[in-house]
C-alpha positions, 0 to 999 in steps of 0.5 A: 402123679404126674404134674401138668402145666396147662393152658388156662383161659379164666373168664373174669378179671374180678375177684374169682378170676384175679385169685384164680389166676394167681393159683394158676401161674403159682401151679405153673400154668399158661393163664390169660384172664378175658374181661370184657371191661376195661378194669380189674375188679369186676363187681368192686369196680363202681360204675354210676350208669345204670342200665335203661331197663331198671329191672334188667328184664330186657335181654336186649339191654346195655349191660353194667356188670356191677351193683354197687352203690355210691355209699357202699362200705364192706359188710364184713371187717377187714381182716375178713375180707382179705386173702389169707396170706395177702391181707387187706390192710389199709390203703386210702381208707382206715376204717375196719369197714372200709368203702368200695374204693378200698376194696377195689385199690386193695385188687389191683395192687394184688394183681400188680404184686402178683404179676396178673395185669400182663395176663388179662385181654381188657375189652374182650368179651367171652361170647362162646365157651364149648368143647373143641368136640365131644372126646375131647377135652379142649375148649374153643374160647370166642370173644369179641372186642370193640374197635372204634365202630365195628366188632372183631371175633377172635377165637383161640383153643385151651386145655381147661377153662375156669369161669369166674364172671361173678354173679351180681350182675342179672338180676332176679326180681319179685312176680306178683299180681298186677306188677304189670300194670301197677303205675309206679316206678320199679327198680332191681337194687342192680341199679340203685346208686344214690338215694337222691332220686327217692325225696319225698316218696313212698317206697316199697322195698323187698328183700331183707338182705344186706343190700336191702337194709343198706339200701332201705336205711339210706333211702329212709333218709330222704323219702317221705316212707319206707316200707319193707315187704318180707318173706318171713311168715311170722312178719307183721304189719308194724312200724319200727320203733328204733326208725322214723318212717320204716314200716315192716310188713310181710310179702307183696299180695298184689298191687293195683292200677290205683298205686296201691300195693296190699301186702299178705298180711292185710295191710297196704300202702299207696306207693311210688316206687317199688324196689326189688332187692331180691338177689341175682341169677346165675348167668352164663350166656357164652357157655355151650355143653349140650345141656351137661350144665345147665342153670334150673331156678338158680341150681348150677348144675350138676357141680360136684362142691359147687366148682367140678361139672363130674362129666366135664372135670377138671377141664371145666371148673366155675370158682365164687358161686357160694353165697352166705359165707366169707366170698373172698375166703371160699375163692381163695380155697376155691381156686387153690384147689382148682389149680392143684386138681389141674396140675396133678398134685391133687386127685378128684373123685371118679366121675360116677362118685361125683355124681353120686355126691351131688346127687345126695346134695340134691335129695337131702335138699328135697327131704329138708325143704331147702328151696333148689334156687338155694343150692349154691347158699352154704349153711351156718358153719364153715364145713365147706370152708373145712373141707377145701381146706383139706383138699388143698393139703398144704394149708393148716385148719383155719382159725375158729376166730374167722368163723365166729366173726363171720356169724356175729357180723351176720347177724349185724349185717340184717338188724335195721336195728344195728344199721351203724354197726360198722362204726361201732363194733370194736373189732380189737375189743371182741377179738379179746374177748373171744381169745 
């Protein structure tokens, strides 16, 4: 098979595209990185603003790409978190479950050790992705960059585009009835940054991921009430024994002109705040294919193993959407693979059996009840993580600890119960015992 040396435009500079575009270079091929900040990091770079529209509901609005909070500290331990054969070893920060800060210093010493920062066009913001015509596999890439009080359009053709702009950024929020005339304030856990604005009121937090036992512990230390609204039809009204003022209940019914908000289960509260921490869309403004991808209810579609559109690959690719799994570990498999496929030293299926793959993704979905807006959430193993792994032909299997890790931080990671768990688990000591 003949190896080829491609011109690569790799949108984002966070941790898909650094990755991505260190695969890339390794395989040979000419890479520019666009990030329409002025820093590496993409999600991992803090930014205190917050955006005017608290709920990101307004198209119109000034965006502010990450999500972080001041407080936020990695959820897995740190030989999770780094790539195989660039671990995350201590920088500033010591701790097995170290602060944003640290993942951050972490990035940009990878892209220093690696040679990626000469590669990137800081400040230039992708705002068209198409195909240069319908036979062709080139892309025209259109962005625009901001000088002083005007904006400059620049538009340059590639031979393969990998999107890698994350996917915390637009947020997707609870509807319910009376939301629109409720008088509180509510809020997207996009822009939550510090718990300070929160003393003294009652808040009403959806969501029962990471994000939102993070946030609804935090906030619980200065707010009058906390209240958690789940989706969970087993859920009831209950207060938890191991928390002052948490109270659990099931998902919002409705919520009144009054301030009242009544839940499923009968219960109800007059409250100040509702937060939505209810995950984000996928969200790809700049990308034209005439329909050949398209994004239904958070299904980025049709994309033979979440990476390959079939009618459009290797020439169009889209590295990090898995979610519910190690993300660096699946980018880095990702976009191993990604590199080799465009440099000819690995094959993909024809385009009809791709499709063929989807499509039984698609219907074994229907048949199990697996929401669509769930496509892209891998499942209780690391099968997925197998199989890149076999793609990539040079990498051996990957360590059953990792595995057992992920899950039992899992289950940490969701238990307001265990909310210290970064401080507590002894990494060391549970390495011995599973070995």
């Amino acid at each position: 098979m003949k190896e080829l040396s491609l011109k690569v435009a790799v949108i984002g500079a966070g941790v898909s595209g650094l990755h991505t575009a260190r695969e890339l270079k390794t395989q040979g091929h000419a890479v520019t990185i666009f990030e329409k900040t002025n820093r590496l990091g993409g999600t991992w770079a803090y930014d205190p603003r917050v955006e005017p529209d608290p709920l990101g509901l307004d198209p119109g609005r000034e965006i502010v790409h990450s999500s972080l909070y001041q407080s936020l500290r990695v959820n897995l331990p740190r030989r999770l978190m780094g790539f195989l054969d660039y671990p995350f070893t201590e920088r500033k920060d010591p701790r097995e479950f170290p602060g944003h800060e640290e993942m951050l210093l972490y990035l940009e010493d990878f892209a220093k050790d690696f040679g990626l920062v000469e590669l990137v066009r800081f400040g230039h913001e992708v705002v068209r992705v198409e195909r240069v015509d319908e036979v062709s596999h080139e892309w025209v890439v259109e962005s625009k960059t901001r000088r002083s009080e005007s904006e400059e359009e620049e538009e340059e053709v590639f031979e393969a585009v990998v999107v890698c702009n994350g996917h915390h950024t637009e947020p997707r929020i609870a509807h319910f009835p009376g939301m629109d005339s409720w008088p509180g304030v509510q809020i997207h856990s996009h822009n939550y940054r510090t718990p300070e604005p929160f003393q003294n009121l009652i808040v009403v937090v959806i969501g029962n991921g990471s994000s939102a036992v993070d946030i609804l512990t935090e906030i619980s230390s200065v707010a009058k009430e906390v209240h958690q609204a789940l989706r969970a039809s087993d859920i009831h009204f209950k207060k938890l024994e191991s928390q002052n003022n948490i109270w659990q209940h099931s998902m919002i019914e409705c919520t009144k002109e009054d301030g009242k908000v009544v839940f499923q289960d009968g219960s109800f509260v007059y409250a100040d705040v509702i937060m939505h921490c209810t995950g984000y869309k996928y969200h790809f403004p700049f990308l034209r294919t005439n329909e050949i991808v398209s994004v239904d209810d958070n299904r980025v579609g049709p994309l033979y193993k979440h990476v390959f559109p079939p009618q459009l690959a290797p020439w169009l690719s889209f590295v990090g959407l898995p979610y519910r799994g190690v993300t660096t570990l699946i980018i880095e498999l990702q976009s191993r693979w990604v590199a080799r496929v465009l440099s000819g030293k690995v094959a993909l299926p024809s385009e009809e059996e791709m499709a063929s793959s989807v499509e039984e993704l698609y219907q074994h979905m229907e048949e199990s009840g697996w929401p669509k807006c769930h496509t892209h959430q891998l499942q209780n193993k690391f099968d997925y993580e197998d199989w890149l792994v076999t793609q990539i032909l040079d990498l051996p299997p990957l360590e059953k600890w990792r595995e057992e890790m992920y899950f039992s931080a899992l289950k940490k990671i969701i238990s307001i119960d265990d909310d210290e768990f970064r401080d507590t688990w002894d990494i060391n000591k549970w390495m011995q015992e599973i070995a």
